[in-house]
C-alpha positions as CSV (number, residue, x, y, z in Angstrom):
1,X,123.0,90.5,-11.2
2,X,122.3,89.1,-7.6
3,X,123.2,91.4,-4.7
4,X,125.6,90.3,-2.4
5,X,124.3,91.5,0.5
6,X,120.4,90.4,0.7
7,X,120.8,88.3,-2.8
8,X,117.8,89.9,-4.8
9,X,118.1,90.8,-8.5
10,X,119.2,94.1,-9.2
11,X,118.4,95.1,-13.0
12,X,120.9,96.5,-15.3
13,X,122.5,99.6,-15.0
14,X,121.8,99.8,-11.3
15,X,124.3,100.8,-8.9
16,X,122.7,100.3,-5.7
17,X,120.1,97.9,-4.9
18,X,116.7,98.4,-4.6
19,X,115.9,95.8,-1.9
20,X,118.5,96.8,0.7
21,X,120.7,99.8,-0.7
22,X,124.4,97.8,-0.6
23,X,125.9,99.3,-4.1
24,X,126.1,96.7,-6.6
25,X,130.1,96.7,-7.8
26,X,131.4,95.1,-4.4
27,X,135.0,93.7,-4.8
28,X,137.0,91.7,-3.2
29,X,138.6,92.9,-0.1
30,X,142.2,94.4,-0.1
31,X,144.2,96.9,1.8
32,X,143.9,99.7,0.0
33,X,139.7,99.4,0.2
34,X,140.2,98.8,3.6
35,X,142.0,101.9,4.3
36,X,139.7,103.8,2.1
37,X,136.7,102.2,4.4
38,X,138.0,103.5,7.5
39,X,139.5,107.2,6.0
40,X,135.7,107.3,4.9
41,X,134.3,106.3,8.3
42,X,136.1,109.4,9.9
43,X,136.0,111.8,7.2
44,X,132.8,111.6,5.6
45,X,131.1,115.0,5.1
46,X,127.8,113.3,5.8
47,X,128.2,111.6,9.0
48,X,132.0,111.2,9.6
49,X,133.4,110.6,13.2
50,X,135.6,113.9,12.2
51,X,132.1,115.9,11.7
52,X,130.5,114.3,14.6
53,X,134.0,115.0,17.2
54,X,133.1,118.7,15.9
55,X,129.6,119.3,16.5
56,X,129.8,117.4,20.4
57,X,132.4,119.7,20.9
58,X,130.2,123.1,21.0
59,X,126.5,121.8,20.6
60,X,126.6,118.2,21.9
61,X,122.6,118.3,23.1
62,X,121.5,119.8,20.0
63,X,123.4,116.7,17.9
64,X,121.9,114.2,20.4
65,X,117.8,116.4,20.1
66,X,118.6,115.5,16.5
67,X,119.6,112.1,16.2
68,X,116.6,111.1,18.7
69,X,114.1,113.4,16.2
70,X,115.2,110.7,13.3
71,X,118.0,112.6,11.5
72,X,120.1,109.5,12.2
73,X,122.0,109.5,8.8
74,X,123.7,112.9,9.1
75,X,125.2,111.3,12.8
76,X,127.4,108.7,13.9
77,X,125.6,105.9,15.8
78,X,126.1,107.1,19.2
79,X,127.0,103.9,21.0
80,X,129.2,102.5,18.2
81,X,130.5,106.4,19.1
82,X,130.9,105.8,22.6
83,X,132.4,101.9,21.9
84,X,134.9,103.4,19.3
85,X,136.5,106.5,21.8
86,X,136.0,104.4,24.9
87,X,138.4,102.0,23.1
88,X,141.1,104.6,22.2
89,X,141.0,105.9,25.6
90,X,141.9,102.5,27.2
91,X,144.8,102.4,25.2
92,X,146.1,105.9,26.1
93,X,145.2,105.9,29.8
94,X,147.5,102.4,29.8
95,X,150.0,103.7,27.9
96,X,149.5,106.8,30.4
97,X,150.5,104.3,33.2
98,X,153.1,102.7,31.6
99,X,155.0,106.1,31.0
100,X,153.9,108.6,33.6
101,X,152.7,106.6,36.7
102,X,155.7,106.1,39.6
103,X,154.4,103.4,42.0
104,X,157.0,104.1,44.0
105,X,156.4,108.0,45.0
106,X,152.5,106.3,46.3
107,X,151.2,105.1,49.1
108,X,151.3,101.4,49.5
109,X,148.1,101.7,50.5
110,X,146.6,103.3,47.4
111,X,148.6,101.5,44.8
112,X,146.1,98.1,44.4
113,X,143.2,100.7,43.5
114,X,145.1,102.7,41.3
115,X,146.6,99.7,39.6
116,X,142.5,98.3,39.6
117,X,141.4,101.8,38.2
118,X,143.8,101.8,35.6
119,X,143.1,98.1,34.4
120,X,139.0,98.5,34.6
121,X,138.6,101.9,33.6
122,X,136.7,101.0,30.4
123,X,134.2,98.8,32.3
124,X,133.6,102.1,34.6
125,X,132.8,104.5,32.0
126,X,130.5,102.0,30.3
127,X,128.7,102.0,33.6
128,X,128.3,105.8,33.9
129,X,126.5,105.9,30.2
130,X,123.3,103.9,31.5
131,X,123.7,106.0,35.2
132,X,123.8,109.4,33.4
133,X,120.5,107.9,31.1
134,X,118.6,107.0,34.4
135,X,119.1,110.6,36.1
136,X,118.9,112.5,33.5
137,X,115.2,110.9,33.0
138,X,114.4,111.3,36.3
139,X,115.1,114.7,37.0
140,X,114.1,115.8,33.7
141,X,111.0,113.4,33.9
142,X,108.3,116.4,32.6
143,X,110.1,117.3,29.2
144,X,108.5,114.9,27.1
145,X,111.8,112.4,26.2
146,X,111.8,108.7,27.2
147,X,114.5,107.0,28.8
148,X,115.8,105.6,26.0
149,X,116.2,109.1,24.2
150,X,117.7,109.7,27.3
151,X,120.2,107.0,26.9
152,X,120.8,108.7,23.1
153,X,122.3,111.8,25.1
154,X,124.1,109.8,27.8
155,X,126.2,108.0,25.2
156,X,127.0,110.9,23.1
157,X,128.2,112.9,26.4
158,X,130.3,109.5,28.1
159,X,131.7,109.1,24.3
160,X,132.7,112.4,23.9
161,X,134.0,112.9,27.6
162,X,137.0,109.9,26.5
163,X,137.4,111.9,23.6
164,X,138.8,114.7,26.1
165,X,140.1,111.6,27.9
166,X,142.7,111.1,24.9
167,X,143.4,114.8,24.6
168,X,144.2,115.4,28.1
169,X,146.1,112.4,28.4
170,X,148.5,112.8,25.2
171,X,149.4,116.2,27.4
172,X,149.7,114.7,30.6
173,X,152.3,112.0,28.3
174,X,154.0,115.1,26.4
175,X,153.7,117.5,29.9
176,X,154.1,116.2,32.9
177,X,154.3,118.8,34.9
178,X,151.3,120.7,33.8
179,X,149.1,117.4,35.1
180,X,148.0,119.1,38.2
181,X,147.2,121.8,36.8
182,X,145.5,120.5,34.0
183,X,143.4,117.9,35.9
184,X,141.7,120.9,37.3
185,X,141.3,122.4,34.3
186,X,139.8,119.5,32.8
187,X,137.2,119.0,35.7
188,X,135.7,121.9,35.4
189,X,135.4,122.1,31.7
190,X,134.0,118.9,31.4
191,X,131.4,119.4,33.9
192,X,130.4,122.6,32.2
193,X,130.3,120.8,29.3
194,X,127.8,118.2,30.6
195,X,125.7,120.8,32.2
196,X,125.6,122.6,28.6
197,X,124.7,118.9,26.8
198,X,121.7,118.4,29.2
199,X,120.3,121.9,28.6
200,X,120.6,122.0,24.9
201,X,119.1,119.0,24.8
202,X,116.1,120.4,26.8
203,X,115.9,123.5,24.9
204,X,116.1,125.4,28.6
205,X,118.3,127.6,30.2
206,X,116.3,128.3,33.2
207,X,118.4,128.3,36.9
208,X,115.9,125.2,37.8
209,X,117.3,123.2,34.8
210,X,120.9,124.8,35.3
211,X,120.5,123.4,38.9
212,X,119.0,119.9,38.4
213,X,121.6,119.5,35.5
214,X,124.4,120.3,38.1
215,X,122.8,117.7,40.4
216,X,123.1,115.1,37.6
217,X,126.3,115.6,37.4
218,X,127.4,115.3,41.3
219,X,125.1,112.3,41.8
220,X,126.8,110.3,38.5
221,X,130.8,111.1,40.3
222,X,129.7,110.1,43.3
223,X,127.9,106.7,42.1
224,X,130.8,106.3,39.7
225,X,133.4,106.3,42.9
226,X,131.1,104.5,45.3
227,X,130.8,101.9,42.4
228,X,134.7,101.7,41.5
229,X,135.4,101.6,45.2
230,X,133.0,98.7,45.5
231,X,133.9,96.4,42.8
232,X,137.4,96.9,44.4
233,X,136.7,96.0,47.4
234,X,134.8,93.1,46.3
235,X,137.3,91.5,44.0
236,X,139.9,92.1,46.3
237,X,138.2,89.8,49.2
């Protein structure tokens, strides 16, 4: 038999090939395979998006030390991680707008960025993953990781933060009136929860660290405005 993937010989009574490791009874593509495909992809007990969604939630450093240490087939890829929830999180913040957003209770003067905020908000958080990589390096410059281990963390925590997105957002759809509230909330718990990435990923839980991690944080929302506030501006003239 001929694999289908890299077309070397696999002997009889293989299941797998040797050469490149595709298994060896592919079919024909149909819905039901397909839907088995993707229940996989989030399920799986090995590396599953379902596992992964768990482990970011309470040790999201450690998961990112690992991956970067070469266990890389226990974890989901994290930028096909970050692609995947940045995806989902469009959609809902949209459909957020669409269901929950009065234009006419604004300021005129406010609307065009809110409407641009709402319409490039993918683009945004995309930029943030490479700006949280850079200062997270550079504060954190002595502990041995390179920039592009750096960038390992950074896409795990910007993936994970639009899987909060989603979360909070359903609510905000389903509850309304707890969005003020919540938005609060939510600020504070996600910062934490960045603060708590960077140090697990460090293996540190000195004040210095806490502090420097905390400074990552402020410098990444204030570029992240500066730079929505800019690309505004610059499309609008």
């Amino acid at each position: 038999m001929e694999c289908r993937n890299c077309n070397k010989h696999i002997g009889v009574g293989y299941n797998y090939c040797p050469s490149c490791g595709q298994k060896s009874d592919i079919h024909r593509l149909n819905f039901r395979k397909l839907l088995n495909f993707l229940w996989i992809a989030f399920s799986n007990t090995d590396r599953g998006i379902l596992l992964l969604v768990k482990k970011l939630t309470y040790k999201p450093g450690l998961v990112s030390r690992d991956y970067v240490y070469g266990k890389r087939k226990l974890n989901f890829n994290p930028f096909n991680y970050l692609a995947l929830m940045v995806a989902i999180a469009f959609y809902c913040i949209l459909q957020f707008e669409k269901v929950s957003i009065d234009y006419s209770q604004i300021a005129p003067e406010n609307i065009d960025l809110l409407r641009f905020s709402f319409k490039y908000f993918n683009i945004i958080i995309l930029l943030e993953c490479p700006i949280y990589g850079v200062f997270i390096w550079l504060l954190f410059k002595n502990n041995q990781m390179n920039f592009a281990e750096c960038l390992v963390l950074s896409a795990y925590i910007s993936g994970h933060i639009m899987f909060y997105y989603i979360i909070v957002v359903l609510i905000f759809i389903l509850f309304p009136s707890f969005m003020n509230v919540m938005g609060v909330i939510f600020g504070f718990l996600i910062n934490f929860w960045i603060v708590m990435a960077i140090l697990q990923f460090y293996r540190t839980r000195s004040l210095w660290n806490i502090l420097k991690a905390l400074l990552v944080v402020i410098i990444v929302q204030i570029i992240s405005q500066l730079l929505l506030l800019n690309i505004f501006q610059f499309i609008k003239h």
